[in-house]
C-alpha positions in Angstrom: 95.3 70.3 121.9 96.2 74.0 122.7 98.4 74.6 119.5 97.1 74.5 115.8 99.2 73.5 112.7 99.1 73.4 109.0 98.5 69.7 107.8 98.0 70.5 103.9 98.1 72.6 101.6 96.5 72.9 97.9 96.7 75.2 94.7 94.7 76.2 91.6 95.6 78.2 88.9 92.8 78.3 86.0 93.1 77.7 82.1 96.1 78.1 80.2 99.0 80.6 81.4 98.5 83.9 79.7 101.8 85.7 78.3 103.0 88.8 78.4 103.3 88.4 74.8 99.5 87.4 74.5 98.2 90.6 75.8 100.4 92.6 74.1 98.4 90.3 71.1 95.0 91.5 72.6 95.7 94.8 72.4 97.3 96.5 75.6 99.4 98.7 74.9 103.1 97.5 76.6 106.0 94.9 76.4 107.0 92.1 77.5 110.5 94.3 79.1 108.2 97.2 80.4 106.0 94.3 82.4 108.7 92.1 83.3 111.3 94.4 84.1 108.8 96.1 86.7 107.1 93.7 88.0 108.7 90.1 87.7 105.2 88.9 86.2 105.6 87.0 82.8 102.5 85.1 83.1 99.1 84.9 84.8 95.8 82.7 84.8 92.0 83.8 83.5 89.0 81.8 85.2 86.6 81.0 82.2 83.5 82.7 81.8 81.5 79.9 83.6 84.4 79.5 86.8 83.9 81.4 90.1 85.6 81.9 93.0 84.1 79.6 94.6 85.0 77.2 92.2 88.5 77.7 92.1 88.3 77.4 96.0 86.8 73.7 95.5 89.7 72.9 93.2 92.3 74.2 95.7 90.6 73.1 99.2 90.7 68.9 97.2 94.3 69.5 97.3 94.7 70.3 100.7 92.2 68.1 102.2 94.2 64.9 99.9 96.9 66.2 101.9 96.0 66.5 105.2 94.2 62.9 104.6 90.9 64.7 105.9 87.6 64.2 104.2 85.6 67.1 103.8 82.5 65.9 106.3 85.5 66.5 108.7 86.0 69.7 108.2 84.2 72.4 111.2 85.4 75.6 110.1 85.6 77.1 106.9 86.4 80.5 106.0 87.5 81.8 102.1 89.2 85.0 102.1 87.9 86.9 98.7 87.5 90.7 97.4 85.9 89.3 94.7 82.9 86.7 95.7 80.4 84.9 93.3 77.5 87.0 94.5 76.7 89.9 97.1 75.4 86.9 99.3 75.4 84.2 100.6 78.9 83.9 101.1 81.4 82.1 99.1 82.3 80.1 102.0 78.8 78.9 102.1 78.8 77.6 98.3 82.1 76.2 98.6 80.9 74.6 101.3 78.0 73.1 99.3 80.3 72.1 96.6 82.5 70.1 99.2 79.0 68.2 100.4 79.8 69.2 103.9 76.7 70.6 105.9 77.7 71.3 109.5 80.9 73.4 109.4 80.9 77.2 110.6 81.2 79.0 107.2 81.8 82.5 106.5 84.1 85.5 104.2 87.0 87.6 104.6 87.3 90.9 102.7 90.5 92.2 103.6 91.7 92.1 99.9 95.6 90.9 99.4 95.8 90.7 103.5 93.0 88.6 103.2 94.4 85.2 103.8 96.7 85.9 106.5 93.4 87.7 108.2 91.6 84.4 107.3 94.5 82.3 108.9 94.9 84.2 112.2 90.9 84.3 112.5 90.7 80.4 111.8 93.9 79.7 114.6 91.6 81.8 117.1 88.9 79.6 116.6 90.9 76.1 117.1 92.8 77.8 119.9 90.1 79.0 121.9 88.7 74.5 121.4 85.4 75.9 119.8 86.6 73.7 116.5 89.5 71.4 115.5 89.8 71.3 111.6 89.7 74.2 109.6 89.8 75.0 106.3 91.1 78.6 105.0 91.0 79.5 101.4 92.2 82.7 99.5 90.8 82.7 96.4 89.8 85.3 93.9 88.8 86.0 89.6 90.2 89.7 89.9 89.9 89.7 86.0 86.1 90.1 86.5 87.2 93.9 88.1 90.1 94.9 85.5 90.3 98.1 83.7 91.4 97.1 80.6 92.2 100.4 79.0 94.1 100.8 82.2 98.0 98.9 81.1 99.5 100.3 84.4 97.2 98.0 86.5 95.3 95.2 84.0 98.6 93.9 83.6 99.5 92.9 87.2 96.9 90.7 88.4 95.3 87.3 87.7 93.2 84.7 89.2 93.4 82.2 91.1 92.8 80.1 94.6 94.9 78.1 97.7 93.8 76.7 100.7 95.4 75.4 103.9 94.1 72.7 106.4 94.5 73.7 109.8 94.1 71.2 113.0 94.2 71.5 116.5 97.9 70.2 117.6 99.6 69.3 121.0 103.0 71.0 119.0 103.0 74.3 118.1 102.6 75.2 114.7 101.7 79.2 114.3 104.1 81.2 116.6 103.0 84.4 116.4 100.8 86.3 114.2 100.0 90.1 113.5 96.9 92.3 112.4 96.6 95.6 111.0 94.7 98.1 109.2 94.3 102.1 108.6 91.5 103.7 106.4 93.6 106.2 105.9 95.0 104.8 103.0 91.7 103.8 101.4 92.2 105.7 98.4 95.3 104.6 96.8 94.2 101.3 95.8 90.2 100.2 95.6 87.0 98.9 93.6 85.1 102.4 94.5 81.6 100.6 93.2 78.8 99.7 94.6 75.5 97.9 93.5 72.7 100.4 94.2 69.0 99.6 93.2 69.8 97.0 90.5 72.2 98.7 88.8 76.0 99.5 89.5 77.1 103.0 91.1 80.5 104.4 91.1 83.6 102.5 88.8 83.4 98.8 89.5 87.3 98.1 88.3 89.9 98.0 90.1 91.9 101.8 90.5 95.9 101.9 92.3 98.4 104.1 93.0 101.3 102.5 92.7 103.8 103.8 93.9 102.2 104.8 97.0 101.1 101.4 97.3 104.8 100.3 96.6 106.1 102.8 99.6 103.7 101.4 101.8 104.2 97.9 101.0 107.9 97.9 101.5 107.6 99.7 104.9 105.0 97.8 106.6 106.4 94.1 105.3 109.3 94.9 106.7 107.9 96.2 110.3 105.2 93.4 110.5 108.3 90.7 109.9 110.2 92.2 113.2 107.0 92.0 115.4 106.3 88.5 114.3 110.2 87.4 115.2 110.1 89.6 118.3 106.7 88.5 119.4 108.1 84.5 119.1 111.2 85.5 120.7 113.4 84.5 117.6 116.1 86.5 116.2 115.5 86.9 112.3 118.3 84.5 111.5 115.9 81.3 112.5 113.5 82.1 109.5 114.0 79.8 107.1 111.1 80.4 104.6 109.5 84.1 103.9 106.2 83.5 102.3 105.1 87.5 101.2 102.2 88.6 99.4 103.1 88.0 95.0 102.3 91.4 93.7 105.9 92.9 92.8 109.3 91.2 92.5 110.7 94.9 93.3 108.5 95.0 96.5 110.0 91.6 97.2 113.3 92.5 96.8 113.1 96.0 98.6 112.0 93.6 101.8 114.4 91.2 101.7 117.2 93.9 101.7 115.6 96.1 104.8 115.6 92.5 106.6 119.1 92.0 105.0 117.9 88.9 104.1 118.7 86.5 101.2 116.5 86.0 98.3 117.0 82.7 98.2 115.0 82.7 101.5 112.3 84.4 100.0 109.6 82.2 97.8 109.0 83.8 94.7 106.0 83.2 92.4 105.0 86.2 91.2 106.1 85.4 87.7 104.0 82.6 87.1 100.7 83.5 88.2 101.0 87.5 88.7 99.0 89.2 91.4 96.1 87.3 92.8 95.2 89.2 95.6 94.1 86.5 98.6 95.4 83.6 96.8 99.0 84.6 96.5 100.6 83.8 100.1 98.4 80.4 99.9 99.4 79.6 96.0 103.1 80.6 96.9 103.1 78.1 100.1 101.4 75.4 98.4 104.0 75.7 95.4 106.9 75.4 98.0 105.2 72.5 99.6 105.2 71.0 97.1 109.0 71.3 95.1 110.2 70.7 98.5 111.7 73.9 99.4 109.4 74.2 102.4 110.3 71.0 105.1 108.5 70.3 108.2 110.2 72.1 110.6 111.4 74.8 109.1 110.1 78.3 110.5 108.1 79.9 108.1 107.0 83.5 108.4 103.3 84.1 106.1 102.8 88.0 105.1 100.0 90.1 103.2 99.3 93.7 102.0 96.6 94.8 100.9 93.6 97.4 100.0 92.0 99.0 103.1 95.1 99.6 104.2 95.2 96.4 105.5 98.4 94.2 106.9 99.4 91.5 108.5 101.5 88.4 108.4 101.8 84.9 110.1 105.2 82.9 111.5 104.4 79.3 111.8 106.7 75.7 112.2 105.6 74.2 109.3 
């Protein structure tokens, strides 16, 4: 069992799907066209007051373990990547964990914002690889309304909340095929939470600030570089991908990759309208979603990617 694979996936999206229209009702100040036209996103999804991440992780992580046929008792490794955790500690692994009513599995966060997932995923393939554990569970999930600026319509608009999880096993068939890591600080600025909790009472701005068209730049260029080093590092020429799975934060930013890889949309999963940005749980939602319409076969080469906060970047090409 030297190879690890994917044997479910799952999704949450929470409440009722907020319009475009309905915040326009609230009170932002924009369109339905302005937000639709440059981003993609018509709708997105509001945890209620009393819902969590961690919460939304349990709904998602059902899913997958249903359809992996796994119980959760199995389960040896769990690790939810999050920028936005019920409480400073313990982790939200750990309370999903409880939730689950498993009590022996390795549990622990991933803050690497919208990379985190793909960070999560690598880290958890490492761990079945090296025959430490066999069944894994990795989670992105995140309630990035909690950190919105709301007087801020360049940036309140784009996100939502929301959670997916994969199952991952040990394999005698390979199932992840290469995978890539990256990060530089040096880009820290352009899109953070610059807050901190500081003797019982916040310091700094707690909501969520972006620069977005330097994020945009960025996005495009490193998406596009991180998909040649996954298909190089397999030995695959870029025609064998079937599926590209990319982080959901901007149709544009979609569309700008597929053309550098000169590379059909209709290769490209697109969810972005539905549920908006949700950080860690995009790739997962977006996979789970093509799962399950049947886009995605077993089989098919599928290539995972994230970009986040931090800088951070990274991406995953598995045989699903």
């Amino acid at each position: 069992m030297s190879f690890c694979r994917i044997t479910g996936t799952g999704g949450y999206l929470p409440g009722a799907p907020v319009s475009n229209h309905d915040l326009v009702a609230r009170g932002i100040e924009t369109s339905d066209e302005w937000i639709a036209d440059r981003t993609g996103i018509r709708f997105r999804h509001f945890a209620a007051e009393h819902e969590h991440s961690s919460d939304l992780a349990l709904n998602a992580s059902r899913k997958a373990l249903e359809m992996a046929g796994r119980e959760a008792g199995e389960v040896d490794l769990i690790i939810v990547a999050t920028s936005t955790p019920d409480q400073v500690f313990p982790s939200t692994a750990c309370l999903l964990q409880h939730k689950l009513g498993n009590r022996a599995a390795t549990a622990f966060d991933v803050q690497a914002v919208c990379s985190g997932f793909v960070y999560a995923l690598t880290i958890a393939e490492k761990f079945i690889r090296s025959g430490s554990h066999k069944c894994a569970l990795v989670v992105g999930a995140e309630v990035f309304s909690r950190i919105l600026d709301w007087n801020d319509r360049g940036t309140c608009v784009l996100f939502g909340d929301g959670a997916g999880a994969v199952v991952l096993e040990a394999s005698s068939e390979p199932g992840i095929l290469s995978s890539a890591l990256h990060a530089d600080g040096h880009y820290h600025d352009i899109l953070s939470v610059p807050g901190q909790v500081c003797n019982g009472a916040v310091a700094g701005k707690p909501l969520l600030q972006m620069d977005g068209q330097a994020v945009f730049k960025f996005a495009v260029r490193v998406l596009g570089d991180t998909a040649v080093e996954l298909m190089q590092a397999a030995e695959l020429p870029m025609t064998a991908l079937d599926w590209l799975v990319p982080h959901q934060a901007n149709i544009r930013i979609l569309q700008s990759t597929a053309k550098r890889l000169d590379m059909s949309m209709d290769k490209v999963v697109t969810t972005v309208a539905e549920h908006g940005n949700t950080s860690a749980a995009s790739v997962p939602l977006a996979l789970d979603i093509a799962v399950r319409d049947g886009r995605i076969k077993r089989g098919q080469n599928v290539m995972l990617e994230g970009v986040g906060g931090g800088f951070t970047w990274g991406g995953v090409l598995l045989r699903f």
